[in-house]
PyMOL commands that place a pseudoatom at each C-alpha (Angstrom):
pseudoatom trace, name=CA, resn=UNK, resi=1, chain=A, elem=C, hetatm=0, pos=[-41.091, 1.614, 11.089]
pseudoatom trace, name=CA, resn=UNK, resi=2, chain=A, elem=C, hetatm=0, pos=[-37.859, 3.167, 10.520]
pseudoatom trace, name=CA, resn=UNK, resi=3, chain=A, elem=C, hetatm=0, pos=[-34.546, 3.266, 12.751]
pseudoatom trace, name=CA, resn=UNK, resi=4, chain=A, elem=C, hetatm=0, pos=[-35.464, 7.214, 13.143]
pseudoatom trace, name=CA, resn=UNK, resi=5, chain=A, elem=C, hetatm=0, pos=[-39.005, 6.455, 13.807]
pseudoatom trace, name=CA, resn=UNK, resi=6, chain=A, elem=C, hetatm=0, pos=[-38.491, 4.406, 16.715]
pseudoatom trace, name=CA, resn=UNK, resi=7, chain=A, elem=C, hetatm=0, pos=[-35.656, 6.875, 17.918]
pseudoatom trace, name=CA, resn=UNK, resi=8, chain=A, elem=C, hetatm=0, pos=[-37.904, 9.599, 18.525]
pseudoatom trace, name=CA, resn=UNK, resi=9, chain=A, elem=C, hetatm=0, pos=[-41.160, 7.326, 19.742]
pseudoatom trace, name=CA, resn=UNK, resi=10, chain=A, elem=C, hetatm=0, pos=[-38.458, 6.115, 22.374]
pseudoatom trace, name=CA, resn=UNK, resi=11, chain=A, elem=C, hetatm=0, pos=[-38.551, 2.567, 20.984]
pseudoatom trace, name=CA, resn=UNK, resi=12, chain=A, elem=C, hetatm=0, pos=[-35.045, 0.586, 21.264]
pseudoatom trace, name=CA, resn=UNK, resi=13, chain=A, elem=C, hetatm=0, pos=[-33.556, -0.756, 18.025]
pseudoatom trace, name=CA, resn=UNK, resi=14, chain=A, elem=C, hetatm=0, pos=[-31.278, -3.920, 18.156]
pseudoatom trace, name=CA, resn=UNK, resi=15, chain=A, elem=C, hetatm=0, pos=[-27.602, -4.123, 15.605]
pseudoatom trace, name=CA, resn=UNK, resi=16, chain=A, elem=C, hetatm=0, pos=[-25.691, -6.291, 14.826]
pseudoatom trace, name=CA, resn=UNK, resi=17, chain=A, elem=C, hetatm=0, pos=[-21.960, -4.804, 13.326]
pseudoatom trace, name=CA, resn=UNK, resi=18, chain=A, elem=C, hetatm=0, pos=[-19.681, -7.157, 11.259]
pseudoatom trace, name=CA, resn=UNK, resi=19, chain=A, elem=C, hetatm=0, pos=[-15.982, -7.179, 11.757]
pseudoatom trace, name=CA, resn=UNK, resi=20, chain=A, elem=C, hetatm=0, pos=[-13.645, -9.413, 12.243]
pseudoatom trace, name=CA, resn=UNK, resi=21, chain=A, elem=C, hetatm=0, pos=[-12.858, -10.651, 16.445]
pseudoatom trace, name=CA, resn=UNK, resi=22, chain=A, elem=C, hetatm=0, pos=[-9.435, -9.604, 16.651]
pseudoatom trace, name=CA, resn=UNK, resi=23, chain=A, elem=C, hetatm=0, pos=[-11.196, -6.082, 16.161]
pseudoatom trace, name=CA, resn=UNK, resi=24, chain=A, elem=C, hetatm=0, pos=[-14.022, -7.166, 18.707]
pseudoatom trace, name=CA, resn=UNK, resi=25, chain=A, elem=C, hetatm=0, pos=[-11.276, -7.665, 21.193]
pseudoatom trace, name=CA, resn=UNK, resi=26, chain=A, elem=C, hetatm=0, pos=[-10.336, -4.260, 20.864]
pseudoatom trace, name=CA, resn=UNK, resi=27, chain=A, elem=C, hetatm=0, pos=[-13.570, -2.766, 20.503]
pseudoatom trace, name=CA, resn=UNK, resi=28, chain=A, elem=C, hetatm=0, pos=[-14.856, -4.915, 24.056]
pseudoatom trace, name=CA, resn=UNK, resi=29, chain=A, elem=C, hetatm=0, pos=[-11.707, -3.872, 25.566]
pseudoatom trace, name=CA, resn=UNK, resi=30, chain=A, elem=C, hetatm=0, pos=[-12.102, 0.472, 25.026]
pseudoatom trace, name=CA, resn=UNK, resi=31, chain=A, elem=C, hetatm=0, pos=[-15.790, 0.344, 25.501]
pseudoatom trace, name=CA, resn=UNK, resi=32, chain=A, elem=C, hetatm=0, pos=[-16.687, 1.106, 22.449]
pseudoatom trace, name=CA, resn=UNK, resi=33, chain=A, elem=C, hetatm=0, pos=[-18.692, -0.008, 18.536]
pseudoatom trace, name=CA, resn=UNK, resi=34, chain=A, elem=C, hetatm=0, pos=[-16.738, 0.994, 15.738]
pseudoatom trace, name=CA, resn=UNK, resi=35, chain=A, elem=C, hetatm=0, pos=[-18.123, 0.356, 11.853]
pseudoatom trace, name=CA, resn=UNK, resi=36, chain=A, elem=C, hetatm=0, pos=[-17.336, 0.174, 8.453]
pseudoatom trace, name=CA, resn=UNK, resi=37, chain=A, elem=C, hetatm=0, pos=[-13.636, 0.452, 8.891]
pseudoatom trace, name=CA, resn=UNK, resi=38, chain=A, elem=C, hetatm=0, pos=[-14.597, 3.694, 11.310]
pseudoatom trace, name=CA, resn=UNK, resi=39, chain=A, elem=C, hetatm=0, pos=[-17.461, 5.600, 9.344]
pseudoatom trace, name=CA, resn=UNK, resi=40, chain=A, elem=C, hetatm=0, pos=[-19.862, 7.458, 10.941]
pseudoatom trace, name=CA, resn=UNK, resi=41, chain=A, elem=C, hetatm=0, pos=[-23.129, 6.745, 9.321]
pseudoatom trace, name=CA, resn=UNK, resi=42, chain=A, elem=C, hetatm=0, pos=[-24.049, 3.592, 10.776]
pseudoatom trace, name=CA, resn=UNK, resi=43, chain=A, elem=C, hetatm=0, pos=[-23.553, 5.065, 13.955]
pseudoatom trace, name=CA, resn=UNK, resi=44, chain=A, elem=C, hetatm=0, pos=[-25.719, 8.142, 13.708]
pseudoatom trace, name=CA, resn=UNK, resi=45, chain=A, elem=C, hetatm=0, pos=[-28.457, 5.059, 13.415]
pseudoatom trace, name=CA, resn=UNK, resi=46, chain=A, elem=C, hetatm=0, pos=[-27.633, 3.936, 16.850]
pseudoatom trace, name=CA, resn=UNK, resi=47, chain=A, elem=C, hetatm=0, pos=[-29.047, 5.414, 20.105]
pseudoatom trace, name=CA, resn=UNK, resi=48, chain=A, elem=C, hetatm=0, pos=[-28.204, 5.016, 24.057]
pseudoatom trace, name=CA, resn=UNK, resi=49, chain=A, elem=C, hetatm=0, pos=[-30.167, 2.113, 25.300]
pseudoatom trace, name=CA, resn=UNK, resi=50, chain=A, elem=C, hetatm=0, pos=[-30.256, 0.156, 21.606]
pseudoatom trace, name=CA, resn=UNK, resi=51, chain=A, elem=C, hetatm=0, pos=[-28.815, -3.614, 21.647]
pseudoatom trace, name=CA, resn=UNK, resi=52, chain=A, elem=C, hetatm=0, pos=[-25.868, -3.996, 19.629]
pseudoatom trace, name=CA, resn=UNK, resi=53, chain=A, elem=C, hetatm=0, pos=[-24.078, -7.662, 18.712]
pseudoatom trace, name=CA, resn=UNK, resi=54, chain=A, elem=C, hetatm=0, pos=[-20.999, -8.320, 16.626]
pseudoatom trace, name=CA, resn=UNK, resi=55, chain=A, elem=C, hetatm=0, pos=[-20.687, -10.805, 14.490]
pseudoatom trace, name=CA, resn=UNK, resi=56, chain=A, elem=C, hetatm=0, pos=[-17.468, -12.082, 13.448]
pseudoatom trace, name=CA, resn=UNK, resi=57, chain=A, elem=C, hetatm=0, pos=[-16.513, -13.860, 9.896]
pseudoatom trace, name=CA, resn=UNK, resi=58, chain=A, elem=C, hetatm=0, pos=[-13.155, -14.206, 10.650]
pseudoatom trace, name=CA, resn=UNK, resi=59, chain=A, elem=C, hetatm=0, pos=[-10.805, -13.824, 13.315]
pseudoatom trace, name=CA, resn=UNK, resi=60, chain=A, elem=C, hetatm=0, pos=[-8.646, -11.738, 11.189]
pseudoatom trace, name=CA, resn=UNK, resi=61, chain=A, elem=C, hetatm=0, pos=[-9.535, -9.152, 8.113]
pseudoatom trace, name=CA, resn=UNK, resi=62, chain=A, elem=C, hetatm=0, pos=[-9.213, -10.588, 5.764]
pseudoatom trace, name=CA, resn=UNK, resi=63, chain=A, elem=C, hetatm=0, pos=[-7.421, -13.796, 6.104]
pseudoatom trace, name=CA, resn=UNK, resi=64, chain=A, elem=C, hetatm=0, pos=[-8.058, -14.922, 9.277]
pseudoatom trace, name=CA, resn=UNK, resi=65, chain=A, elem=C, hetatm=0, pos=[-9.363, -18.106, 10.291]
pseudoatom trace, name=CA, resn=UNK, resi=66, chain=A, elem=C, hetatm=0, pos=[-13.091, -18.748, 10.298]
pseudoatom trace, name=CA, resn=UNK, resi=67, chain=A, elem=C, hetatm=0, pos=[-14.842, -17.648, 13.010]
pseudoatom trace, name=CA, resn=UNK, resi=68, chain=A, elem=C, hetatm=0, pos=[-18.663, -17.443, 11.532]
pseudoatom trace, name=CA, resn=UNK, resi=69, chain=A, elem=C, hetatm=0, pos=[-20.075, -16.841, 15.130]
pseudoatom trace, name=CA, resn=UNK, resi=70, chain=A, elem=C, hetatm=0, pos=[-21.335, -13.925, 17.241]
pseudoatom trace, name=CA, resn=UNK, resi=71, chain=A, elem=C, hetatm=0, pos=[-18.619, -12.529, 19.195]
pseudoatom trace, name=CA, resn=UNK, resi=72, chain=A, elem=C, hetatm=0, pos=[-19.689, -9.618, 21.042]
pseudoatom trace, name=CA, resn=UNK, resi=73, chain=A, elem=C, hetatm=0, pos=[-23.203, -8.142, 22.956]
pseudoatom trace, name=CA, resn=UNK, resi=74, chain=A, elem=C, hetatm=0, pos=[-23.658, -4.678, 24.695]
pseudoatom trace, name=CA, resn=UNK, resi=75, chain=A, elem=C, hetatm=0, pos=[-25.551, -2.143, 24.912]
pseudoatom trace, name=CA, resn=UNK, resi=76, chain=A, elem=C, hetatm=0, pos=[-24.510, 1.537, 23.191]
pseudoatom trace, name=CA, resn=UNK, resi=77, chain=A, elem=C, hetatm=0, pos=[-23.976, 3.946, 26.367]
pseudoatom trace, name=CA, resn=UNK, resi=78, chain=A, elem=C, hetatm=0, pos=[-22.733, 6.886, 24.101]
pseudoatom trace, name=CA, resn=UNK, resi=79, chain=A, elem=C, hetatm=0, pos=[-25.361, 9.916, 23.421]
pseudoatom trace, name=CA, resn=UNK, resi=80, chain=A, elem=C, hetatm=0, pos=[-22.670, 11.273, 21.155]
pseudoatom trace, name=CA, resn=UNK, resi=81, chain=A, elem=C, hetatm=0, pos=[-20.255, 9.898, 18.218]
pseudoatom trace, name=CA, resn=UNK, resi=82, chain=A, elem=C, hetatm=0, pos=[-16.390, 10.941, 18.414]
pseudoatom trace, name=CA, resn=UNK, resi=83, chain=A, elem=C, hetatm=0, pos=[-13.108, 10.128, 16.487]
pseudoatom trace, name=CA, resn=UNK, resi=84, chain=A, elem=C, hetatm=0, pos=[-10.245, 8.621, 17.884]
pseudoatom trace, name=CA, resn=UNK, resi=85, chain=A, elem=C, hetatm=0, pos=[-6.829, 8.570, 16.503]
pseudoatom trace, name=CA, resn=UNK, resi=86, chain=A, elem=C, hetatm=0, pos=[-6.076, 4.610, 15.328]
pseudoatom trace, name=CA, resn=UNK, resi=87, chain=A, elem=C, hetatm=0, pos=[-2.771, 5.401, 13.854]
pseudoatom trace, name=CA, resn=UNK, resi=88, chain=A, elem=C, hetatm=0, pos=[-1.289, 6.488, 10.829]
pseudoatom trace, name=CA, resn=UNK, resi=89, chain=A, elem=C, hetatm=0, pos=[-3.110, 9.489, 10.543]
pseudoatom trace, name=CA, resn=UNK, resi=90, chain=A, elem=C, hetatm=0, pos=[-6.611, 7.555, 10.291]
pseudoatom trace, name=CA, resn=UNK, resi=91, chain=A, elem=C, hetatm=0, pos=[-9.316, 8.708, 12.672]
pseudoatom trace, name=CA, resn=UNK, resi=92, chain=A, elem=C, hetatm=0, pos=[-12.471, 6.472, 13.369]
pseudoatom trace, name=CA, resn=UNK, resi=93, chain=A, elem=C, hetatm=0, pos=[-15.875, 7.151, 14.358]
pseudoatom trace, name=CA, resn=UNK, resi=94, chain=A, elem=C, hetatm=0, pos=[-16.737, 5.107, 17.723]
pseudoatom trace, name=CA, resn=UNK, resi=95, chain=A, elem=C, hetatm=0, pos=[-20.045, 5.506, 20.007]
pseudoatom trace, name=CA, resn=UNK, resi=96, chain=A, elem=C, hetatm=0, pos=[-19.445, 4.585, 23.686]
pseudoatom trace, name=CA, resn=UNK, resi=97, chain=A, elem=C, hetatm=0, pos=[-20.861, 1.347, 24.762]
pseudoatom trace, name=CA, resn=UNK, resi=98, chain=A, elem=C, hetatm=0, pos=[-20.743, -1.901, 27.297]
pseudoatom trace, name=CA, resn=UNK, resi=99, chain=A, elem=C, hetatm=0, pos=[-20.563, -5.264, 27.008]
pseudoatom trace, name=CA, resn=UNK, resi=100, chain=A, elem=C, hetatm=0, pos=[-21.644, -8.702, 28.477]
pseudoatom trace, name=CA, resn=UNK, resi=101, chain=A, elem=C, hetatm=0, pos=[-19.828, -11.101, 29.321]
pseudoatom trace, name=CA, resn=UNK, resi=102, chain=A, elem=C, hetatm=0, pos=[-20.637, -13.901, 26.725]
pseudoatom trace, name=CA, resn=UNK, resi=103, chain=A, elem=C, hetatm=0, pos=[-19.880, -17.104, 25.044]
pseudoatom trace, name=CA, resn=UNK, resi=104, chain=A, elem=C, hetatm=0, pos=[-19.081, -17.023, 20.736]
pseudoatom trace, name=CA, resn=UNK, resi=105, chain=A, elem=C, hetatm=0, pos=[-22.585, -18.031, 19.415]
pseudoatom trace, name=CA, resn=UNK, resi=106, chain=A, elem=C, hetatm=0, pos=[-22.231, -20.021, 15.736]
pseudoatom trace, name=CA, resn=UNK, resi=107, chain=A, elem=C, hetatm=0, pos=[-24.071, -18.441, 13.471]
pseudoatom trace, name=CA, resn=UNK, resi=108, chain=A, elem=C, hetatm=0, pos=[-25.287, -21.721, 11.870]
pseudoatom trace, name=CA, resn=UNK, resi=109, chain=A, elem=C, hetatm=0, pos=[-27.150, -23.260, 14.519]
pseudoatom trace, name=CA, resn=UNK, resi=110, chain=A, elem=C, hetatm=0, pos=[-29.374, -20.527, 14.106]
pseudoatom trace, name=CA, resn=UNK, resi=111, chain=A, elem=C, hetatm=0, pos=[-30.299, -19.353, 10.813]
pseudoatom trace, name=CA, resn=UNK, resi=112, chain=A, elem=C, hetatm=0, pos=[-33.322, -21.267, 10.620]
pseudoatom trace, name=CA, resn=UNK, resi=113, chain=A, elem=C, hetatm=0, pos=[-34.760, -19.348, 13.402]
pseudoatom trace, name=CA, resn=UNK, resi=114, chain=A, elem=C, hetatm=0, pos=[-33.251, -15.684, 12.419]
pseudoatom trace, name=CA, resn=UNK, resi=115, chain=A, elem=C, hetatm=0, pos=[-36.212, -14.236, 10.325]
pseudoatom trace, name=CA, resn=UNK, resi=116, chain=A, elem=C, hetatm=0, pos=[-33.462, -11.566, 8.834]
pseudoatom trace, name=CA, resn=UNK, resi=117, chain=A, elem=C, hetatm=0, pos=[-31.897, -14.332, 7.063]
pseudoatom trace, name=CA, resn=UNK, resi=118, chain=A, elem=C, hetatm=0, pos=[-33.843, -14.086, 4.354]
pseudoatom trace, name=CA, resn=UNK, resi=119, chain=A, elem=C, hetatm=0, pos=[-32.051, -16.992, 1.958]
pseudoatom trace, name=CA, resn=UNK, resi=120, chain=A, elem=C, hetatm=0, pos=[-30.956, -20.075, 4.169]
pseudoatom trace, name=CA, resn=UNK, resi=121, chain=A, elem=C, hetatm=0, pos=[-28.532, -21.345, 1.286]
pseudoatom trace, name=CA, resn=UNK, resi=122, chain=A, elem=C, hetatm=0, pos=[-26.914, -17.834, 0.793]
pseudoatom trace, name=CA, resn=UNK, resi=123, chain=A, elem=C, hetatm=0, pos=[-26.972, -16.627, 4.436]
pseudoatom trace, name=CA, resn=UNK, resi=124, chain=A, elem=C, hetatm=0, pos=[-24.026, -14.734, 4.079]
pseudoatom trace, name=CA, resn=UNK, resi=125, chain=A, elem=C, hetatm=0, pos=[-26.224, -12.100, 2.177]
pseudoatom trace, name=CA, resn=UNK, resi=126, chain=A, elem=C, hetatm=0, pos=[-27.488, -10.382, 4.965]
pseudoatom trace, name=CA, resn=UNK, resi=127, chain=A, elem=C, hetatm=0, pos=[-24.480, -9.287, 6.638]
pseudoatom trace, name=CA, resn=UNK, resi=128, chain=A, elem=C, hetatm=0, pos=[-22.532, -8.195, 3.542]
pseudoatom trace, name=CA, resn=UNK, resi=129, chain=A, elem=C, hetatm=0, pos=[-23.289, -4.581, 3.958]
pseudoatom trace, name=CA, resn=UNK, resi=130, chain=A, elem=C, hetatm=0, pos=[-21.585, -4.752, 7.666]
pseudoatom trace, name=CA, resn=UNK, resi=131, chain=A, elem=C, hetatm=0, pos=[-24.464, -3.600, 9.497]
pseudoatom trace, name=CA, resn=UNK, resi=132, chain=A, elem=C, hetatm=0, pos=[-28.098, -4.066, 10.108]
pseudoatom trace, name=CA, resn=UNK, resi=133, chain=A, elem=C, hetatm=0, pos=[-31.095, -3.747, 12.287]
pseudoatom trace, name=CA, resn=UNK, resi=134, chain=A, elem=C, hetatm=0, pos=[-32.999, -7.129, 13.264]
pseudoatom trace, name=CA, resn=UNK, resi=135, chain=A, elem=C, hetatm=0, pos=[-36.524, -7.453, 15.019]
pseudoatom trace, name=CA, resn=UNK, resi=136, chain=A, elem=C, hetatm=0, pos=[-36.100, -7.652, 18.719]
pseudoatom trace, name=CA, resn=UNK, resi=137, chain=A, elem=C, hetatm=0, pos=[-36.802, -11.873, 18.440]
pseudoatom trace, name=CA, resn=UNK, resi=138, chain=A, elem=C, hetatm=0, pos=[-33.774, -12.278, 16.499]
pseudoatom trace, name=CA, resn=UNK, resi=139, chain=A, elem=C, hetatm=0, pos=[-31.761, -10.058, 19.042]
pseudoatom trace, name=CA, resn=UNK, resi=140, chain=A, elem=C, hetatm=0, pos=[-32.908, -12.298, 21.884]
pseudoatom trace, name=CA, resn=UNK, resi=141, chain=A, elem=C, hetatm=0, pos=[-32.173, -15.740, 20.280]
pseudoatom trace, name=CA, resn=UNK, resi=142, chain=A, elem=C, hetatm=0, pos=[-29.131, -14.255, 19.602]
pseudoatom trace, name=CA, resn=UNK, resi=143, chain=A, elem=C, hetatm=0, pos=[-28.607, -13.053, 23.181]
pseudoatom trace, name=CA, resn=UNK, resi=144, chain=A, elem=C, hetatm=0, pos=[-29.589, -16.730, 24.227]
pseudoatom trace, name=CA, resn=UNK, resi=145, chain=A, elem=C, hetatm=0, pos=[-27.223, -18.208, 22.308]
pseudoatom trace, name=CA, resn=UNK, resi=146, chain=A, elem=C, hetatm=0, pos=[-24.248, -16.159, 23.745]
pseudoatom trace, name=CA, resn=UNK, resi=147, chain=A, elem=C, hetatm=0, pos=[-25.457, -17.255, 27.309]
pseudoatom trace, name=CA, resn=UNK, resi=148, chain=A, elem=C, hetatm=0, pos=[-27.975, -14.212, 28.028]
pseudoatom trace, name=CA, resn=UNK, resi=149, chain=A, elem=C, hetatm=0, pos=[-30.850, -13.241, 29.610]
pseudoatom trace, name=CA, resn=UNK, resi=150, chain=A, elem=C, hetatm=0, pos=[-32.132, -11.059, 27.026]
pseudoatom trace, name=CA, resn=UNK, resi=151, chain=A, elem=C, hetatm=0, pos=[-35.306, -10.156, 29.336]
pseudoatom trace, name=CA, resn=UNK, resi=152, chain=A, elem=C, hetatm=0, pos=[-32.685, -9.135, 32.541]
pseudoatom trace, name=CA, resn=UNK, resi=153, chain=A, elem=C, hetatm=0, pos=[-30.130, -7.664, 30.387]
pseudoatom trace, name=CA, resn=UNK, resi=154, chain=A, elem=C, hetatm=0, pos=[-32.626, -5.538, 27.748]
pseudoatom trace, name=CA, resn=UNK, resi=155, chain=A, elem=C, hetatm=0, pos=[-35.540, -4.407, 30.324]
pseudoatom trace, name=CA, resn=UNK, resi=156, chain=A, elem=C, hetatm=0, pos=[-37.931, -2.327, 29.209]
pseudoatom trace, name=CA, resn=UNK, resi=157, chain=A, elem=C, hetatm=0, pos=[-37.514, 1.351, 29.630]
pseudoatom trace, name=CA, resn=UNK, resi=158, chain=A, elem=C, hetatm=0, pos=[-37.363, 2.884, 33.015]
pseudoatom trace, name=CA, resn=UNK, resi=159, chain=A, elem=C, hetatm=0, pos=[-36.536, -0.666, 34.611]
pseudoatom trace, name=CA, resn=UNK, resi=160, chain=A, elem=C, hetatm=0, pos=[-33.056, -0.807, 36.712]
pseudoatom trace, name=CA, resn=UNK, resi=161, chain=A, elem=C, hetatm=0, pos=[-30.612, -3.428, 36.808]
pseudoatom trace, name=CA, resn=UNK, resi=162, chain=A, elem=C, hetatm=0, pos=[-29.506, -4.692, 39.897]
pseudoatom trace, name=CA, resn=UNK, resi=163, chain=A, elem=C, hetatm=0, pos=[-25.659, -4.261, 40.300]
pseudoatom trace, name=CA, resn=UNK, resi=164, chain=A, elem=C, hetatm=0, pos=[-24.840, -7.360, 39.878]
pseudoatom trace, name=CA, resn=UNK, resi=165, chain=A, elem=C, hetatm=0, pos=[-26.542, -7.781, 36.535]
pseudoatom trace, name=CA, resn=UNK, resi=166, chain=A, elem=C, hetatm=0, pos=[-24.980, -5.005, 34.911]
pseudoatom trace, name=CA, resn=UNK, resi=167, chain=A, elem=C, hetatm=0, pos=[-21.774, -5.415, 32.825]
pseudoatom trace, name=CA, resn=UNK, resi=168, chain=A, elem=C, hetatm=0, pos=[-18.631, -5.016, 35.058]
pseudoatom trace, name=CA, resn=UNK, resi=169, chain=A, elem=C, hetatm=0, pos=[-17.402, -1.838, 33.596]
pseudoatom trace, name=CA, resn=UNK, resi=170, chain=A, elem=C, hetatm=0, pos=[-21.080, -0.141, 34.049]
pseudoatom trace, name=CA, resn=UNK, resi=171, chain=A, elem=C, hetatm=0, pos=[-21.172, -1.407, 37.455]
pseudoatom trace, name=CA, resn=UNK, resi=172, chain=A, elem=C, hetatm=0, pos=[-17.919, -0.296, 38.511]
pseudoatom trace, name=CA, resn=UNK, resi=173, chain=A, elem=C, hetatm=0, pos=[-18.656, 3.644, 36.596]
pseudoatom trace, name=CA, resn=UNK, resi=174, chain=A, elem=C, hetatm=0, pos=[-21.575, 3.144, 38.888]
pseudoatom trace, name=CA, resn=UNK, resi=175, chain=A, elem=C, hetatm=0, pos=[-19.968, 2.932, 42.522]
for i in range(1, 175): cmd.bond("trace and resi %d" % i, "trace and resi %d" % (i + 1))
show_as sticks, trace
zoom trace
């Protein structure tokens, strides 16, 4: 079933983005997933509700030190895409979303279980396009490993969060 498929039967799809954590940082900080050095497409995939994670190679592009962990979960809040001016005359595509307070997750502790790491040896394949969907499973091992309740923090559709479950930005938008 395709990203578009499950869009329209209502179905949430889980991401996980690649860029480096000094642009995590930012991105946690504005409330926002930006892709692909700012492109658009990746986002038109996404939908409100849908589980997004960053993974992080490095802490710098592109000579940073390794950071080979996931840095960042949230959920995309956004209904719409928009540009925002990042400086010298560059504009980048951004969808509105929140995020969880986490721990860094090392990606190596758990490519045996990921099932969309295809190649153990060359794991790095999987990621090198910068963005991907993954089966829910991998999204909650994933979540586990950064110190979540996937279950609380992903309920099904139509279930509410208790206030003091929800990320501290959605809470406080909430009051």
């Amino acid at each position: 079933m395709t990203a578009r498929n499950d869009a329209r039967n209502g179905a949430r799809s889980y991401w996980i983005g690649v860029t480096s954590s000094d642009h995590v940082a930012l991105a946690v900080a504005g409330g926002f997933v930006e892709l692909n050095h700012g492109k658009a497409g990746p986002l038109e995939r996404m939908r409100a509700g849908d589980g997004f994670a960053y993974y992080s190679p490095r802490s710098a592009y592109p000579d940073g030190e390794r950071v080979q962990a996931f840095t960042a979960l949230g959920r995309v809040t956004g209904e719409r895409i928009f540009q925002a001016d990042t400086g010298g005359g560059f504009f980048s595509f951004r969808r509105q979303a929140v995020f969880l307070r986490t721990s860094n997750a090392p990606i190596k502790p758990l490519l045996d279980a990921l099932t969309f790491v295809r190649s153990k040896t060359h794991w790095g394949a999987a990621l090198r396009f910068g963005f991907l969907r993954v089966p829910e499973e991998d999204f909650a091992r994933i979540a586990a490993a950064m110190r979540r309740d996937f279950a609380a923090d992903f309920p099904a559709a139509g279930a509410v969060l208790a206030a003091g479950d929800r990320p501290a930005a959605e809470a406080a938008a909430a009051a």
